[in-house]
N, C-alpha and C positions, 0 to 999 in steps of 0.2 A: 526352522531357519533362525539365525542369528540374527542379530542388530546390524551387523557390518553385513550382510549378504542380500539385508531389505535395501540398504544404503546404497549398495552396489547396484541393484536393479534398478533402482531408483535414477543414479545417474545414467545406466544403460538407456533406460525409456525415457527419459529426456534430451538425453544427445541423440537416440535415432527419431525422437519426434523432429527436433532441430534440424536434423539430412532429410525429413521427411518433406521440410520446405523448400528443398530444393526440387523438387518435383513439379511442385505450383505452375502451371503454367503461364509466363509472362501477363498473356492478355487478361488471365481473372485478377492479376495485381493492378493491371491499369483501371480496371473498371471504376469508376468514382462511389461506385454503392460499397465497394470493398473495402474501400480508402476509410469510407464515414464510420462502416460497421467495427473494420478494426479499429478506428479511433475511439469509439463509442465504447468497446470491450475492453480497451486501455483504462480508460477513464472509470467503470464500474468495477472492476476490478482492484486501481489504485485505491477506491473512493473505501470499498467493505473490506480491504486488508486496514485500512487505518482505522476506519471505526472497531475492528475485531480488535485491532494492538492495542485502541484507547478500553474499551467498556472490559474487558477478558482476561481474567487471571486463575490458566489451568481450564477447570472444567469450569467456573462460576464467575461471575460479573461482577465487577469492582469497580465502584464508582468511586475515584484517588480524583489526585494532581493531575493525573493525566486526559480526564475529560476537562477540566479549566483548560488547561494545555491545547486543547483541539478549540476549545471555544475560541480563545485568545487569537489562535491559527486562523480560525476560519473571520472572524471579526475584521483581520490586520489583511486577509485575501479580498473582503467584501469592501473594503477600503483600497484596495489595488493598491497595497504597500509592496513593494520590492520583497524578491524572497527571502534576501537577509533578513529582511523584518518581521519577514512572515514566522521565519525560523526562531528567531530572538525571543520576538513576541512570545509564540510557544515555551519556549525557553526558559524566560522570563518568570510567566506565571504559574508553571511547573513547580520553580524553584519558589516562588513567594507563597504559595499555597504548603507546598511541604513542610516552609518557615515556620506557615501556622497552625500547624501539625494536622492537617490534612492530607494523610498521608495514604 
């Protein structure tokens, strides 16, 4: 199989997992253990896609700009700065690290 024909299955079993939640039956969405677990698999999910983007380049671990980056991030979250800031922040020492060729 080609590249384009895994790409295509790929979106086929994602859009029928998507119609597959429509099946769910109301009352297991009400339940409050459901509410917390999917927030909970939100949350760990968002948390190890960014640590994989910050430390991972390809097959091997790169420690760049982009671990300062996360630090800054999570430094300017544990001070309850506004997202913008949180963003910047990251941003910020991204770019000032790269300046000094920590790249």
């Amino acid at each position: 199989m080609n590249l384009w024909m895994w790409l295509l299955l790929a979106c086929l079993l994602g859009y029928g997992w998507k119609l597959l939640g429509y099946l769910v039956p109301a009352s297991l969405l009400r339940n409050p253990r459901m509410s917390r677990i999917a927030g909970t698999m939100t949350i760990g999910l968002l948390a190890s896609l960014t640590i994989v983007n910050a430390v991972a380049s390809g097959q091997a671990l790169a420690l760049d700009a982009r671990i300062g980056a996360l630090a800054a991030a999570g430094i300017a979250l544990w001070l309850r700065a506004p997202f913008l800031v949180v963003v910047l922040a990251g941003a910020g020492a991204a770019a000032g690290l790269r300046l000094l060729g920590w790249s």
